[in-house]
ROROVO-773794 format. One line per 8 residues: number of its first residue (from 0); their letters; for each residue x, y, z of C-alpha. Coordinates in steps of 0.02 Angstrom, whole numbers, plus 50000, padded with zeros to 5 digits. Example, Ala and Ser with C-alpha at 12.3 -4.5 7.8 and 13.67 -1.06 7.14 Angstrom:
residues 2
0> AS> 50615:49775:50390 ~ 50684:49947:50357 .
***
This chain:
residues 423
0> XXXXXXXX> 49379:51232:49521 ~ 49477:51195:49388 ~ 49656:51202:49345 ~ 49641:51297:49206 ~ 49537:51417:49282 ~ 49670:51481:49408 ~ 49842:51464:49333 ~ 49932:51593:49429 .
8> XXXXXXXX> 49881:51504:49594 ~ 49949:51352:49518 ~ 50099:51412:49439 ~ 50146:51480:49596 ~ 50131:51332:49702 ~ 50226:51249:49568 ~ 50360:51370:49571 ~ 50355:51366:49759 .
16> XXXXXXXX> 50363:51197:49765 ~ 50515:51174:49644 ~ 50594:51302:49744 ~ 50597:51223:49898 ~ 50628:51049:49824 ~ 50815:51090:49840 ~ 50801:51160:50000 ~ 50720:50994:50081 .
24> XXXXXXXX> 50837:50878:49969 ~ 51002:50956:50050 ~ 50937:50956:50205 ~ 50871:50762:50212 ~ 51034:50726:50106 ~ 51159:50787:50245 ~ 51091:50710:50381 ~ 51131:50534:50293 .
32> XXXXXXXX> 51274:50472:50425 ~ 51373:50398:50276 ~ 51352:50365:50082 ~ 51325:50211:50002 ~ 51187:50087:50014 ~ 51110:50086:50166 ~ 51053:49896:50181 ~ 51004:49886:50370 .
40> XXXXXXXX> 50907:50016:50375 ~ 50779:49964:50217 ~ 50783:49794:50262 ~ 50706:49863:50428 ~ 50587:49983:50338 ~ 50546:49822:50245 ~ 50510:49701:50397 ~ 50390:49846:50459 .
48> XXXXXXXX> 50295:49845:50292 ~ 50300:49651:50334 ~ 50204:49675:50502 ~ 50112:49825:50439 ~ 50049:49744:50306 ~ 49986:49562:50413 ~ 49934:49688:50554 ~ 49801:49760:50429 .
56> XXXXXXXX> 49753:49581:50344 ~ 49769:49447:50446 ~ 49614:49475:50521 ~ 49516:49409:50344 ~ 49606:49250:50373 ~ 49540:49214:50551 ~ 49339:49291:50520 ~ 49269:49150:50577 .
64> XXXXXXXX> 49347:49107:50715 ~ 49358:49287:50772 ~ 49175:49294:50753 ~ 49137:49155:50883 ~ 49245:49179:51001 ~ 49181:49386:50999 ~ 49023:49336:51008 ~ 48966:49429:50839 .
72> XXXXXXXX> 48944:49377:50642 ~ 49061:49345:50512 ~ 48989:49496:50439 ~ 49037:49602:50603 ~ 49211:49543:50615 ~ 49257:49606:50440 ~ 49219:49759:50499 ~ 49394:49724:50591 .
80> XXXXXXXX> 49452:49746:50439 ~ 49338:49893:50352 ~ 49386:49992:50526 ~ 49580:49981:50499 ~ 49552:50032:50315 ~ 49444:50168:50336 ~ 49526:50240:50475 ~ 49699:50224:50384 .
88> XXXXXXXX> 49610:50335:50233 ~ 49530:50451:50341 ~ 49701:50495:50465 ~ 49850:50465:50340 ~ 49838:50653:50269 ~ 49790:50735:50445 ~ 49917:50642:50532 ~ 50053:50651:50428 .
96> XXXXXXXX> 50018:50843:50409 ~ 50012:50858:50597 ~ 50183:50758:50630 ~ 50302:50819:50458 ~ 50432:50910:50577 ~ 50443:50765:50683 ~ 50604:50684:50688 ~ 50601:50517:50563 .
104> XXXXXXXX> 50697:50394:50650 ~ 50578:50419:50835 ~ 50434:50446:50728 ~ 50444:50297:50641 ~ 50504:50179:50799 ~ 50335:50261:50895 ~ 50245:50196:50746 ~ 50301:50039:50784 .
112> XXXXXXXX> 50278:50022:50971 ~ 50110:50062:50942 ~ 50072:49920:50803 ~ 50138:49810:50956 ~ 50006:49886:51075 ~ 49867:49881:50982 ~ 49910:49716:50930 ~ 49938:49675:51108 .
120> XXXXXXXX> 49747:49755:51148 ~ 49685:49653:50993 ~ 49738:49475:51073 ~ 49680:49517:51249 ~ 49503:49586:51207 ~ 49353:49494:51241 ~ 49252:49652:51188 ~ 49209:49653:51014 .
128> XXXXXXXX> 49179:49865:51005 ~ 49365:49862:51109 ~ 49436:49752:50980 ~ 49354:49861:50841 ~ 49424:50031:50927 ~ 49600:49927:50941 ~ 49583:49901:50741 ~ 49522:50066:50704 .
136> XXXXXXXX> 49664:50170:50791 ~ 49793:50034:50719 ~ 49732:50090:50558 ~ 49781:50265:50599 ~ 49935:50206:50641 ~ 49955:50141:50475 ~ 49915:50296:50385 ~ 50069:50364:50472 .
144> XXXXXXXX> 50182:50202:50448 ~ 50138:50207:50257 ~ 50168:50385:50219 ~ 50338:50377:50323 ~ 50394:50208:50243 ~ 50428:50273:50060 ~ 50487:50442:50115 ~ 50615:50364:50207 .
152> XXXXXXXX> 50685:50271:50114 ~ 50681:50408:49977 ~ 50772:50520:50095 ~ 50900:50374:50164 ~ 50985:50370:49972 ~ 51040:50474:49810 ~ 50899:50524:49666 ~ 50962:50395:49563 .
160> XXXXXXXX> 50932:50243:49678 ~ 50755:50302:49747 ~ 50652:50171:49636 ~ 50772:50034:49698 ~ 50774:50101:49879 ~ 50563:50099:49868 ~ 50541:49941:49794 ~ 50683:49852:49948 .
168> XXXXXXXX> 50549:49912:50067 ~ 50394:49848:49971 ~ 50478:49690:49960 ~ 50411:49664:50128 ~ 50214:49679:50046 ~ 50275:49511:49924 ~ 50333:49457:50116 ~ 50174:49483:50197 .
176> XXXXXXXX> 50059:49435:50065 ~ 50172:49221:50024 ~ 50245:49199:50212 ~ 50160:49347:50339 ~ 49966:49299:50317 ~ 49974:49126:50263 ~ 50070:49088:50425 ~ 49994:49176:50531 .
184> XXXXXXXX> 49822:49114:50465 ~ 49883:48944:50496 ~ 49946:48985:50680 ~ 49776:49075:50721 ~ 49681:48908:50660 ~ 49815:48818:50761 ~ 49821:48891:50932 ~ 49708:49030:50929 .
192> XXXXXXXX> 49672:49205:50825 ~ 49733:49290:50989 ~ 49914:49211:50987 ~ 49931:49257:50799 ~ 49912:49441:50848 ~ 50004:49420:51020 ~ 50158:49346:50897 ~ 50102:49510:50799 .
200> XXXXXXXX> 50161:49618:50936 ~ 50317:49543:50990 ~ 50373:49564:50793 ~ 50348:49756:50780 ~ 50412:49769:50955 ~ 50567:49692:50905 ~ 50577:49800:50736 ~ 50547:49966:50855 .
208> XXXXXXXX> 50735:49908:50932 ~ 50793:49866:50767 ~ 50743:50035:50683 ~ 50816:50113:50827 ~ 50970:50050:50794 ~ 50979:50045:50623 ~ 50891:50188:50545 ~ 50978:50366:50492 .
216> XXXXXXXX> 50943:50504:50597 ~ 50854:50598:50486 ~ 50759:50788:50509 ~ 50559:50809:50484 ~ 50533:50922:50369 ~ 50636:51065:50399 ~ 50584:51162:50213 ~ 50551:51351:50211 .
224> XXXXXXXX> 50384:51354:50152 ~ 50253:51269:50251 ~ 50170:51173:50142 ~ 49981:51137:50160 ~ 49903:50970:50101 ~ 49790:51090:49989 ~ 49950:51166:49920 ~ 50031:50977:49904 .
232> XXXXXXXX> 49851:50931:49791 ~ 49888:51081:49669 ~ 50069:51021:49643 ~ 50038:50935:49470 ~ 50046:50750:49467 ~ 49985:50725:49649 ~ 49809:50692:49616 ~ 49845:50611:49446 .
240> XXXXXXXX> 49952:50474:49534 ~ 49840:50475:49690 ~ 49659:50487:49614 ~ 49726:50339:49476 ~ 49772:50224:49604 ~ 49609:50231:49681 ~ 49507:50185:49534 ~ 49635:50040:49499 .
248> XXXXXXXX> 49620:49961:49683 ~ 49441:49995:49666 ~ 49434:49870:49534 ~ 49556:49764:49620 ~ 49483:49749:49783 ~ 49300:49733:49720 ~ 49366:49576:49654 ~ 49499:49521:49749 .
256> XXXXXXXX> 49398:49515:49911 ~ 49295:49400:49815 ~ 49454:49285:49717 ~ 49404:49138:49819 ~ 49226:49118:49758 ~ 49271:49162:49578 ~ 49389:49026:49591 ~ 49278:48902:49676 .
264> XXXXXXXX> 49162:48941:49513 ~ 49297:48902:49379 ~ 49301:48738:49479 ~ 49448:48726:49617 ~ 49415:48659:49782 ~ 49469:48749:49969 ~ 49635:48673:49959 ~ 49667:48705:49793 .
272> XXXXXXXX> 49612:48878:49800 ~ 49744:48892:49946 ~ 49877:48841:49829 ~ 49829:48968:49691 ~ 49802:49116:49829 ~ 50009:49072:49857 ~ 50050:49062:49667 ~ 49963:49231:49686 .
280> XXXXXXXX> 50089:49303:49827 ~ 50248:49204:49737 ~ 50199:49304:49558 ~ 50185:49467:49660 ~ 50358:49434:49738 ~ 50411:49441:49553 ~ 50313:49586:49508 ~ 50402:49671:49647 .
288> XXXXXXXX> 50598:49623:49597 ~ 50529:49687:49409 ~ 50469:49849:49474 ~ 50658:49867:49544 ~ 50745:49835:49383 ~ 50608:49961:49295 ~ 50554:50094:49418 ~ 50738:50194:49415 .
296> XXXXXXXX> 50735:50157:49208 ~ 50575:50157:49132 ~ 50447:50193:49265 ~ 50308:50254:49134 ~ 50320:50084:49030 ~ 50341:49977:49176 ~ 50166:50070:49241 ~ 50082:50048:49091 .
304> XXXXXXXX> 50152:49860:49061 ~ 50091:49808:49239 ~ 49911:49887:49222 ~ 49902:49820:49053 ~ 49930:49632:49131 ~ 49828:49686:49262 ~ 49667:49712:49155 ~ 49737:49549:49035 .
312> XXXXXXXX> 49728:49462:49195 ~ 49546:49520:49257 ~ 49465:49479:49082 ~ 49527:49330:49071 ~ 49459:49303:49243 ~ 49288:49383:49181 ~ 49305:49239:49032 ~ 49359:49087:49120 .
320> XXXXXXXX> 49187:49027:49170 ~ 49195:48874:49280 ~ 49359:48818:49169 ~ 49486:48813:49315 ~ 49663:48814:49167 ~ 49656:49009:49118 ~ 49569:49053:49298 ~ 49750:49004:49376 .
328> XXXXXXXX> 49826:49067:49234 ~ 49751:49247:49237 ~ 49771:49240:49433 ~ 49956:49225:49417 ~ 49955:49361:49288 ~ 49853:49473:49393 ~ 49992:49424:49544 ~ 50128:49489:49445 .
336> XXXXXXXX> 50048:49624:49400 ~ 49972:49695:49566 ~ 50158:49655:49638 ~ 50245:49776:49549 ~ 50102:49923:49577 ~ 50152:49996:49769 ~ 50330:50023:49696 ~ 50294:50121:49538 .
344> XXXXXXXX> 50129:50219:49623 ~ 50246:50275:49770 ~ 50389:50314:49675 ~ 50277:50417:49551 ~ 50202:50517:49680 ~ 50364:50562:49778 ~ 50455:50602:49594 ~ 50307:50742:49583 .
352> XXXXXXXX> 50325:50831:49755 ~ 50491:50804:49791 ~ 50491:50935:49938 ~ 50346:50860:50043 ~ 50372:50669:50004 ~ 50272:50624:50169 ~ 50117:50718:50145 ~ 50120:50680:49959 .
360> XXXXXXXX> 50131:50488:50009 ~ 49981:50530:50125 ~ 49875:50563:49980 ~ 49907:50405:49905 ~ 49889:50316:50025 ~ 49729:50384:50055 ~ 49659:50356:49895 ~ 49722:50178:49908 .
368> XXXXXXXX> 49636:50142:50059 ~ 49455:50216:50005 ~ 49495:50096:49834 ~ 49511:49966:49984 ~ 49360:49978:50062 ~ 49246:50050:49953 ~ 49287:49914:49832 ~ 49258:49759:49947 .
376> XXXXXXXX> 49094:49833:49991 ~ 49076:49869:49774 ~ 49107:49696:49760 ~ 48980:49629:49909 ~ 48863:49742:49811 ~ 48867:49663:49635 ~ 48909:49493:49728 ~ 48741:49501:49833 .
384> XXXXXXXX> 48622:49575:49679 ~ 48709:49489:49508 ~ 48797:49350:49574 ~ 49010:49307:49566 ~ 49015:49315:49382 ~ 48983:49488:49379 ~ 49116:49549:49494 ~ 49260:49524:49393 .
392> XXXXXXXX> 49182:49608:49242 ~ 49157:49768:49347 ~ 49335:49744:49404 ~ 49374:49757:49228 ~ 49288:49904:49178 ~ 49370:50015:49360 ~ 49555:49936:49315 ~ 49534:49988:49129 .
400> XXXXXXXX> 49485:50146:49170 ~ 49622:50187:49294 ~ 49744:50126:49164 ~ 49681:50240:49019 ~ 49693:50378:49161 ~ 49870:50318:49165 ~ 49900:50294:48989 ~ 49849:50491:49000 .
408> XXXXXXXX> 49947:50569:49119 ~ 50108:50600:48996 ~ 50162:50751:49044 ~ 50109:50743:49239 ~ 50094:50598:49349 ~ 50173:50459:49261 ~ 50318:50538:49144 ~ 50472:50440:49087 .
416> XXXXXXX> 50633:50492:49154 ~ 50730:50624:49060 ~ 50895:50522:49068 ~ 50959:50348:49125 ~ 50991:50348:49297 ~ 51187:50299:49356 ~ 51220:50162:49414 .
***
């Protein structure tokens, strides 16, 4: 149905919503233990992203090697990674429904314990279906971790410092994508697959004493009205942000799943295509400190700058040919772009339900996680029956499309900010 069809329903909700926004805010904001910046605690909330983050991709780094020693294809062991994805989509909004009057801090340090576990019952399996049931309930873990991570930090710091307090945590993305998987890629081809997980574990065991430590104290959701995911869809802006990032990592995962061939094409050798994958993860690292600067100022523009690169990025791609110059060139584009995403998207959707920050961030992260594995399997698709230099042209026309959505959602989903925050 649509929304203009029931507008009292929605108005409601709305109202509801905005009602109870104040409610939750005073709440969260008095269980802060002091004011000020709270650096421990999001450079914590960062690390986890770190190991969340290298939990969920490492395994694409290690496929063949994972593959022997399981006993199964290359093909079957990225599964590993379709599993986590999937299940991530699937259990973010149901679990983070289920747990939204939990406590933050021990909900957040269980999280973690359990990323050590399951990596723990990744590196000891000699079972291929155990290690895929190890992946798949890590990636409901992950559904959790991400929806918690944002609203965490959101809830650890004043309005006016929640795009700076989002984009310290997704620093550790940048992290994971130039130091977490390189690394451990290069330890698993080292000394085994099994002790790059195993070193897995010990990490986010480590971080579960450090968040323990470090972390406010901070209430679930203690907000008068019980807020249903279904109410949470209707609140305007929800399903702009969420269904807009899902069309945009559609596009980028069809293609980026498939980087390594393109660039192979446009003429680059294994090493070399090594070197660009880090220029890659150095560019995003930038994207990310520019998303800080912007997301508290000029969130809108800094949206629509990034997804504009993005798509310049992608064509040029699409153009490049078997010239390797503008390939590297658009790659690093397409970095800084993609970098500077996860802080805007989050911060968008947590500026439209303020009230229910969690199950809002649920969403997202939902949509972002179909965009992840329906779009590597998009990609296989046009890879398999038109060949590598299609994919980056249907990348094209999914990113273009999710920034027009963008370019759209004035009024709900993407505003500017009414004011200049204070500094």
């Amino acid at each position: 149905m649509s929304r203009e069809s029931e507008p009292s329903s929605t108005s409601a909700i709305e109202t509801t919503a905005s009602t109870d926004t104040a409610t939750s805010t005073d709440s969260a904001t008095s269980a802060i233990p002091e004011p000020g910046w709270p650096l421990g605690g999001l450079l914590t909330l960062s690390a986890a992203v770190f190991v969340a983050l290298t939990t969920e991709m490492l395994p694409s780094g290690l496929l063949p090697t994972t593959a022997r020693d399981l006993g199964v294809s290359e093909v079957a062991a990225g599964f590993l990674v379709t599993a986590f994805a999937y299940a991530m989509a699937l259990g973010a909004i149901p679990l983070t429904a289920a747990i939204r009057h939990w406590p933050r801090r021990p909900s957040m340090v269980a999280t973690l314990v359990g990323f050590a576990v399951v990596n723990v019952a990744t590196a000891c399996s000699g079972s291929y279906p155990l290690t895929l049931v190890a992946r798949a309930v890590g990636g409901l873990l992950a559904g959790v971790f991400w929806s918690m991570a944002a609203a965490y930090a959101v809830r650890m710091v004043a309005p006016e410092r929640v795009g700076r307090a989002v984009a310290m945590v997704f620093a550790g993305q940048a992290a994971a994508l130039t130091i977490g998987i390189p690394l451990g890629t290069a330890a698993g081809s080292a000394v085994g697959w099994r002790t790059a997980f195993a070193g897995l574990a010990a990490l986010a065991l480590l971080l579960a004493v450090l968040a323990a430590h470090t972390l406010p104290a901070l209430p679930g959701d203690r907000s008068s009205v019980r807020a249903g995911v279904v109410d949470v869809l209707r609140i305007p802006g929800v399903m702009v942000v969420a269904g807009t990032t899902t069309v945009v990592m559609l596009g980028h995962f069809a293609l980026y799943t498939y980087v390594a061939r393109q660039l192979e094409r446009a003429g680059l050798g294994e090493s070399a295509v090594g070197w660009v994958l880090l220029a890659y993860g150095v560019f995003g690292a930038m994207g990310v400190g520019a998303a800080a600067v912007l997301v508290d100022r000029r969130p809108r523009g800094a949206l629509l700058a990034a997804l504009g690169v993005m798509t310049a990025g992608v064509l040029v791609l699409a153009l490049s040919g078997r010239n390797p110059v503008p390939a590297v060139a658009a790659v690093a584009a397409w970095g800084l772009a993609f970098g500077a995403l996860p802080t805007l998207l989050h911060a968008a959707v947590v500026r439209a339900a303020p009230a229910t920050p969690e199950t809002a961030d649920s969403v997202l992260n939902s949509g972002f996680n179909i965009g992840v594995g329906t779009g590597a399997f998009l990609g296989g698709r046009i890879l398999a029956t038109a060949g590598i230099a299609a994919v980056p042209w249907t990348a094209l026309a999914l990113v273009a499309a999710g920034a027009g959505m963008a370019v759209a959602a004035r009024r709900t989903g993407f505003p500017e900010l009414s004011k200049e925050p204070a500094d």
